[in-house]
C-alpha positions in Angstrom: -40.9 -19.2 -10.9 -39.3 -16.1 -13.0 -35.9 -14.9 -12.8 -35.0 -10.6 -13.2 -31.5 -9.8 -13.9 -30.7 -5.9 -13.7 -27.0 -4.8 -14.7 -26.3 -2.0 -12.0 -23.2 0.3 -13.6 -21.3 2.5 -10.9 -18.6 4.6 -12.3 -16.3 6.4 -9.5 -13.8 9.1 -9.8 -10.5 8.6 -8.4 -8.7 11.8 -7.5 -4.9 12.0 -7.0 -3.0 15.5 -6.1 0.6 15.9 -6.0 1.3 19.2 -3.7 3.1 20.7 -0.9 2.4 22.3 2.0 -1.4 21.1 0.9 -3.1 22.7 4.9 -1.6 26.7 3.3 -3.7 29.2 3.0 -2.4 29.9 -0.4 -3.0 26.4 -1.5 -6.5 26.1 -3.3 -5.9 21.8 -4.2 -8.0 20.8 -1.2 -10.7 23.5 -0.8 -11.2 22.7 -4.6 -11.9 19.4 -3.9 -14.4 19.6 -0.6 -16.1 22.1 -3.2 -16.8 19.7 -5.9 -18.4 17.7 -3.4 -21.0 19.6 -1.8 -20.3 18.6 1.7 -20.7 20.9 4.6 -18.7 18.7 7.1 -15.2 17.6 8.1 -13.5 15.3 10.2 -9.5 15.2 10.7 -7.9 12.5 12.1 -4.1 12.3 12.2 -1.8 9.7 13.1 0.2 9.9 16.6 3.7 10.3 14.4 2.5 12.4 12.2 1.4 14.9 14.8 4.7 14.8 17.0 6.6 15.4 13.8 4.8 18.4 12.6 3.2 19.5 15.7 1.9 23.0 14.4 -0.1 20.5 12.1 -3.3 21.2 14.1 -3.3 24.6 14.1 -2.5 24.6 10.0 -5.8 22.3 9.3 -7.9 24.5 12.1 -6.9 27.8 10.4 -7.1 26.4 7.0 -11.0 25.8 7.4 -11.8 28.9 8.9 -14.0 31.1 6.9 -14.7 28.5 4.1 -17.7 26.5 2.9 -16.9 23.3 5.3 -17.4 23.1 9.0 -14.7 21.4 10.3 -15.9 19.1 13.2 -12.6 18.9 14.9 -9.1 17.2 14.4 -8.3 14.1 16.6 -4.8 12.2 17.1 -4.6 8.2 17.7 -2.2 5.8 17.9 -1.1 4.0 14.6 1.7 2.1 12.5 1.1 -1.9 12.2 -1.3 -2.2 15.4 -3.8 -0.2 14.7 -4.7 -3.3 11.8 -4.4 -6.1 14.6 -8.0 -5.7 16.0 -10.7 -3.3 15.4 -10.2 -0.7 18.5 -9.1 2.2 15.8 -11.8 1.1 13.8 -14.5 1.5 17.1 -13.0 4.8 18.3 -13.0 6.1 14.6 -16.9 5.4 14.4 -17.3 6.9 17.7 -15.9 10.0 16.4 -17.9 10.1 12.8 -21.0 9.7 15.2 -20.1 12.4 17.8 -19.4 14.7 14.7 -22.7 14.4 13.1 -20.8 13.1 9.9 -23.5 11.9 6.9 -22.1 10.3 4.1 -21.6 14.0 2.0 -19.5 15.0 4.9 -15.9 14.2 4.8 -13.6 12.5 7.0 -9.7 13.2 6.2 -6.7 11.2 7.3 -3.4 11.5 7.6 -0.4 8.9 8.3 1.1 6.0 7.1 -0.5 2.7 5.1 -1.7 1.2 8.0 -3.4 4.2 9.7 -5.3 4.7 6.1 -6.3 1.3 6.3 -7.7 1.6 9.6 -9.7 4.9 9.4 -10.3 4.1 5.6 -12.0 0.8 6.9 -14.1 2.8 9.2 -15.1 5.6 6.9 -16.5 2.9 4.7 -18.1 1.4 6.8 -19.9 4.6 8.9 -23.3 5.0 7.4 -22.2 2.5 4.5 -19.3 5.2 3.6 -18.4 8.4 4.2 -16.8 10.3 2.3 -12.5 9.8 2.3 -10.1 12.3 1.9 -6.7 10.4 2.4 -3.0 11.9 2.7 -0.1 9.5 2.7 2.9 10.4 4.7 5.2 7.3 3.6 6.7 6.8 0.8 5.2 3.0 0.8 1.6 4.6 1.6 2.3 7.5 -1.1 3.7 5.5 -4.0 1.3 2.6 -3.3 -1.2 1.3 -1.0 -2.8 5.3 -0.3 -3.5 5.5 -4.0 -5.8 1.7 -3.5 -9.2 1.3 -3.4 -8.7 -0.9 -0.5 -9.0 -0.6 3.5 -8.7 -3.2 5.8 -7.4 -4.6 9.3 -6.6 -8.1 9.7 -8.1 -11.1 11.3 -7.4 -14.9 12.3 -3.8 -14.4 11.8 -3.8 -13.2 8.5 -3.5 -9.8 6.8 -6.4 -7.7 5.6 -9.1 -10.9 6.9 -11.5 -8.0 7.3 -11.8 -5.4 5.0 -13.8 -3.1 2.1 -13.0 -1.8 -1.3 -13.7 2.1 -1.1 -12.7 4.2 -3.7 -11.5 7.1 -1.9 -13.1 10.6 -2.6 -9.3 11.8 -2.7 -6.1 11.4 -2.0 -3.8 14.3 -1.7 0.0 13.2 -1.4 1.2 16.6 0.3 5.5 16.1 -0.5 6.4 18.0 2.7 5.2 15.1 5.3 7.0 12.0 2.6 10.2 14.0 3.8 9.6 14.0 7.4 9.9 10.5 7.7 13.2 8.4 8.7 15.5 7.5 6.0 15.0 3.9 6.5 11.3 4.5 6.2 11.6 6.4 3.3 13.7 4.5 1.9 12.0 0.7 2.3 8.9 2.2 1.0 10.6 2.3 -2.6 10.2 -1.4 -3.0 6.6 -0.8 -4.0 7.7 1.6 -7.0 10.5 -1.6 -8.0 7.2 -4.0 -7.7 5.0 -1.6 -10.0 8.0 -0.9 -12.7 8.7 -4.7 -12.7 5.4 -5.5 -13.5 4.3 -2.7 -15.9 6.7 -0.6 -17.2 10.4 -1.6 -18.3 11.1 2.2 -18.9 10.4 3.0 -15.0 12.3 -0.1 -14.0 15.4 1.1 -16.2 14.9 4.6 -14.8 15.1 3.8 -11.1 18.2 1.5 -12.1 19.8 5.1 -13.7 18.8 6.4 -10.4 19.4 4.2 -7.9 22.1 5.8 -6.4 20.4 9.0 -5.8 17.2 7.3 -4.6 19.1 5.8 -1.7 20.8 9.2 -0.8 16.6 9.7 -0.9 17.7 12.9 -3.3 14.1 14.8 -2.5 13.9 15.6 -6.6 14.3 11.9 -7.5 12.1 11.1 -5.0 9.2 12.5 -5.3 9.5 12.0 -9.2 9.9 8.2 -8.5 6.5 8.5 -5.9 4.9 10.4 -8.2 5.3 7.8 -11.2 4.8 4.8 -8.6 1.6 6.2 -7.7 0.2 6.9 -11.3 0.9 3.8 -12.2 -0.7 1.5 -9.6 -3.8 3.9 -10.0 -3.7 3.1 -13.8 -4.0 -0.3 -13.2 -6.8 0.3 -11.0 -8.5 2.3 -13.0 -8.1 0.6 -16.6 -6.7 -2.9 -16.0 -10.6 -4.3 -15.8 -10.6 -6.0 -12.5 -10.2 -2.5 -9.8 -12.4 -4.8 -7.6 -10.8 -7.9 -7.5 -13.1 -10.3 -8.8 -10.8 -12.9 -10.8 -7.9 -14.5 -9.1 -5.2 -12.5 -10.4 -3.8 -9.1 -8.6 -0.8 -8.1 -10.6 -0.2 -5.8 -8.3 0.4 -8.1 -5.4 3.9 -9.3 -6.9 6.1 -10.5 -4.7 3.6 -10.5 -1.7 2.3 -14.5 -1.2 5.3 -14.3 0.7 5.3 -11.0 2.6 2.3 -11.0 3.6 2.9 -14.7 5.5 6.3 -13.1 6.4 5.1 -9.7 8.2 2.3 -12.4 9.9 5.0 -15.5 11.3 7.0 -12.5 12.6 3.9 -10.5 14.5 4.4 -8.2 11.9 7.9 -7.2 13.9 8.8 -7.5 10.0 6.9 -4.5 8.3 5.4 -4.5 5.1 8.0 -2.7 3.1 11.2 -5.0 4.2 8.8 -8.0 4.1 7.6 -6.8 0.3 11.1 -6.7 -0.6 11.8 -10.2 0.3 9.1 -11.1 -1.4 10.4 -9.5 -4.5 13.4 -10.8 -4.4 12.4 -14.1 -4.0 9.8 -14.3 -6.6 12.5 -12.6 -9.3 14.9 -15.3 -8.5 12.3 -18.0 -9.3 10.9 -16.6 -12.0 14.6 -16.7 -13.8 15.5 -19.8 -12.1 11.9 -22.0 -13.3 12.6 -20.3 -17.0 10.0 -17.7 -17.1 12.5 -15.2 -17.8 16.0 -14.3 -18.3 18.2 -15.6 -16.5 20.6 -11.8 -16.2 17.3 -10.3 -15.2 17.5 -11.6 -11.1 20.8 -9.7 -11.0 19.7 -6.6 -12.3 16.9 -6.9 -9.5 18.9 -8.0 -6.9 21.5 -5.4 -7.7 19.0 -2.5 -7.1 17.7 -4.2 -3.5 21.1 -3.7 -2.9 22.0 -0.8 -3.6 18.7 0.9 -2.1 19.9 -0.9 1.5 16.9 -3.7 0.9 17.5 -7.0 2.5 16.6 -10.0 0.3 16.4 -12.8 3.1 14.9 -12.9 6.4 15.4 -16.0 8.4 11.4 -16.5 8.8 11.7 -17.8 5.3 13.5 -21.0 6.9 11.1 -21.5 9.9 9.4 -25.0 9.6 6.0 -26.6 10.9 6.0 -30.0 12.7 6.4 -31.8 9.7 9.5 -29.7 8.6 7.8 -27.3 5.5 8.8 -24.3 5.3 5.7 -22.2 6.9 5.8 -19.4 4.6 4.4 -22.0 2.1 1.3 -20.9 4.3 1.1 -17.7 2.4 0.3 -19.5 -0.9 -2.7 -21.5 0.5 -3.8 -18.1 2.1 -3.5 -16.5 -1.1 -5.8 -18.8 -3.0 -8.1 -18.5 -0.6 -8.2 -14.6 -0.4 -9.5 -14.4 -3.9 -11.1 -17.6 -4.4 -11.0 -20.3 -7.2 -7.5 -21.6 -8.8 -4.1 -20.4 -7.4 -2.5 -17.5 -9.5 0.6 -15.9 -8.6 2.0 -13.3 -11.1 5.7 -14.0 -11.6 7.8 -12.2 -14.4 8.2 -13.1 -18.1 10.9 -10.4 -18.5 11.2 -6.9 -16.7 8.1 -4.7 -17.4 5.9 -7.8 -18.2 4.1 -10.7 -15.7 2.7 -14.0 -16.4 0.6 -16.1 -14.2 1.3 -19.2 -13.2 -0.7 -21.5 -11.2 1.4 -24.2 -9.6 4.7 -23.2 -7.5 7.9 -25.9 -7.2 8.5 -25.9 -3.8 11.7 -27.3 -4.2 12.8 -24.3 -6.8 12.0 -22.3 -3.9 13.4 -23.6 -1.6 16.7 -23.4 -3.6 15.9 -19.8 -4.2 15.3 -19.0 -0.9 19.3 -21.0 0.2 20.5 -18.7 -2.6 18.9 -15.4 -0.8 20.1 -16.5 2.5 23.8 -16.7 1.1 23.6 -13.4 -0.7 22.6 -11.8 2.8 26.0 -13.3 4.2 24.4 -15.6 5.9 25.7 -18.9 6.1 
């Protein structure tokens, strides 16, 4: 009998560009980028939405490749939004595509559209050849500020939300300002509750900054926000990159504050609740218990609350009151999912004060149950 232990470092390079107009001839960010890696092929696949909004868009990306060092291999459209994730049909067509391309894993396979649509592709890209290169550009504020700057991609499974899925550090994401503008204002707008979460849980400055700005980030001001997706952004990367766990091993994702909740909310709806409105409840819900249980200050729910508000965020949503045969609440669901997600003892991140989480590891139903009667009535509902 002998045993061989080998330590196997990997070190990655996460790349993140803020730009405009990023398919220009005049802009060198993403030629710079397929240079640096060597690759001599491309793939573009863009999200239905996407392409009906700008529908020059293919001819941009066509003409932007002509005459330089990477062959581009063709530009495809395909459905996407929230049912793309429900089985794995994007994720089959996208492999068809990397195959009938001739992609290898120094070639590069770009995608543009919303969260979702990057998990989906992403997923597939990873997966193709055991990954092929990723070149990701967010179009949502909720994909640019958050989930398209994540090492994750996923679909979901067994009725529950990313059940099926790879971490991937993407080769780059380029978060081009001119498609986060082409979205609706509600869109735009919802997706802001990732850049609350992040503040909340890492940086009081931010947090007091988006309160000094709150009403220009729901007139969705484009200088305020693209400075408030821009700082979102850096910071869930930073945590990524230098919080010591980018891959998830422990049982504690910081960054997943507030979602125990949505994620069991967007799921007992059939996802008719998306992420953003369903993150938002989350939030709220999780600030009012953390003052409420005496983790922190009691003045600090309002403060929270108050900016929901005022960016047109809804704090309740009546799934949160839907019971099971024996009359529990079903989004209690969500914590048993989340233990089982990461494995080992529950941990939920809930807030010592604003810029600063602590973990806790058993939740009082009853507290939140009494924060979720207090949510309903601040909704106007009776």
């Amino acid at each position: 009998m002998s045993r061989h232990d080998f330590q196997i470092p990997v070190t990655f390079k996460h790349r993140i560009v803020f730009t405009r107009n990023a398919f220009a001839p005049e802009n060198p960010e993403l030629a710079k980028i397929l240079h640096e890696g060597g690759g001599r092929r491309a793939l573009v696949i863009v999200e239905q939405a996407v392409a009906a909004a700008w529908p020059q868009l293919a001819e941009e990306i066509g003409s932007y490749f002509v005459g330089g060092e990477v062959d581009l291999r063709g530009t495809h459209v395909l459905p996407g939004g929230e049912p793309v994730k429900a089985d794995d049909q994007c994720v089959r067509e996208t492999w068809r595509l990397i195959d009938a391309a001739h992609l290898d894993r120094h070639s590069y396979l770009l995608v543009i559209g919303g969260g979702a649509f990057l998990d989906a592709i992403g997923f597939a890209g990873a997966t193709a050849h055991r990954g092929v290169r990723l070149v990701r550009f967010p179009t949502t504020t909720l994909a640019q500020d958050d989930s398209g700057v994540g090492v994750k991609c996923a679909i979901n499974a067994f009725g529950k939300k990313n059940w099926i899925g790879a971490f991937a550090v993407p080769f780059a994401v380029i978060n081009d300002f001119r498609f986060l503008h082409s979205q609706p204002e509600e869109t735009r707008r919802a997706g802001l509750i990732e850049a609350v979460k992040v503040a909340l849980v890492k940086d009081r400055e931010f947090f007091e900054w988006i309160e000094a700005n709150v009403a220009s980030l729901s007139d969705l001001e484009p200088a305020v926000l693209e400075a408030c997706v821009e700082k979102s952004a850096l910071l869930h990367a930073r945590h990524i990159a230098a919080g010591g766990d980018p891959f998830e091993t422990g049982s504690s994702r910081p960054l997943d504050f507030g979602h125990w909740a949505a994620h069991k909310l967007e799921a007992l709806t059939s996802h008719h609740l998306s992420h953003a409105p369903a993150v938002a409840v989350g939030l709220a819900l999780d600030t009012l218990y953390s003052s409420r249980a005496g983790l922190a200050p009691a003045s600090m729910a309002g403060r929270v609350l108050a900016v929901l508000r005022s960016l047109g965020l809804a704090v309740y949503h009546p799934a949160l009151d839907w019971l099971d045969e024996s009359a529990r609440r079903r989004v209690f669901d969500g914590l048993d999912e989340f233990r089982e997600h990461l494995g080992g003892e529950l941990t939920v991140l809930m807030l010592k004060e604003i810029g600063q989480g602590v973990d806790v590891h058993r939740i009082d139903a009853g507290l939140v149950g009494e924060c979720i009667d207090e949510l309903r009535g601040l909704q106007g509902i009776p």
